[in-house]
N, C-alpha and C positions, 0 to 999 in steps of 0.2 A: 583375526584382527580387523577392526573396521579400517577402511581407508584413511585419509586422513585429505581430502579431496573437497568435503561439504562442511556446512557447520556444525551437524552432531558430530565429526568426525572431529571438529578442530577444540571443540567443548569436551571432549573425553580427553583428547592430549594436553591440552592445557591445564583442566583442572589435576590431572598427575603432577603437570610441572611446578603449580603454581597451588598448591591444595589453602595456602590461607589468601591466597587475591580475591576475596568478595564482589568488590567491585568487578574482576574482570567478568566472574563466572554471572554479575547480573547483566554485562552488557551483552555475553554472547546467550543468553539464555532470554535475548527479547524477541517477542515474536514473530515481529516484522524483518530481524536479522534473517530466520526459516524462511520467510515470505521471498524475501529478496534472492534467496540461494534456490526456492524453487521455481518463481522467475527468470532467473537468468538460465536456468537448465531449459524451462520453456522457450524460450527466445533462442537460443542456441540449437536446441534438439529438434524445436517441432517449430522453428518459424513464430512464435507467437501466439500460435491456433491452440486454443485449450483443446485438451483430453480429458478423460476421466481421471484419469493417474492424479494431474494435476488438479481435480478438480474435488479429489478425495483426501490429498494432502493440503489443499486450502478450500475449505470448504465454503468461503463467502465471493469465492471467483466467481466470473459472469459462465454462462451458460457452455456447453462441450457443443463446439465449431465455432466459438468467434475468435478474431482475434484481443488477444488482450492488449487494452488501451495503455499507457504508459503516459504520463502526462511531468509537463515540467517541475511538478508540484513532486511527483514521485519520485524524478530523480532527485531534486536537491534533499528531498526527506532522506533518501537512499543512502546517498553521500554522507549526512549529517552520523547516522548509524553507525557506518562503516569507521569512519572517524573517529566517533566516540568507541567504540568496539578496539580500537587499533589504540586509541588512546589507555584505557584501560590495563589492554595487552604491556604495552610499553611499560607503564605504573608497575604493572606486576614484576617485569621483568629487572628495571631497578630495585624494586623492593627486594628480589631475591638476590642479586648480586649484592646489596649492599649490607645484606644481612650474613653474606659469604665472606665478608670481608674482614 
């Protein structure tokens, strides 16, 4: 069983629980949502400093030894994602309660 830890792990559980939420499954299946979760594993695990790892699972990243830049513009984009992503989530989960009802 995969983890349930990242966002392919949270897009497999979900779309089990949630199989008619469209919306959820397009917000967690946007690309920049992957982007952001391999990110934070970078920043977390390895200080910032690209590797190859990360530089194979995002392939438009800056060069393996720099650190990766993160800019204001990034976070608010980030934030905006996550939001909408959560938002979605939410949608679905009224949607199936209130069809349980």
């Amino acid at each position: 069983a995969r983890p349930v830890d990242s966002v392919p792990g949270f897009k497999v559980v979900f779309a089990e629980l949630f199989p008619r939420a469209a919306p959820m499954r397009e917000a967690f299946n946007h690309p920049d949502l992957y982007r952001l979760n391999q990110t934070r594993n970078l920043i977390v695990h390895r200080n910032g400093v690209i590797d190859s790892a990360f530089r194979k699972l995002v392939p438009l990243a800056p060069p393996v030894g720099e650190v990766l830049e993160v800019t204001a513009g990034d976070v608010s984009s980030s934030i905006m994602l996550v939001i909408n992503a959560g938002e979605a989530l939410a949608d679905a989960i009224l949607d199936d309660s209130r069809s349980r009802a």
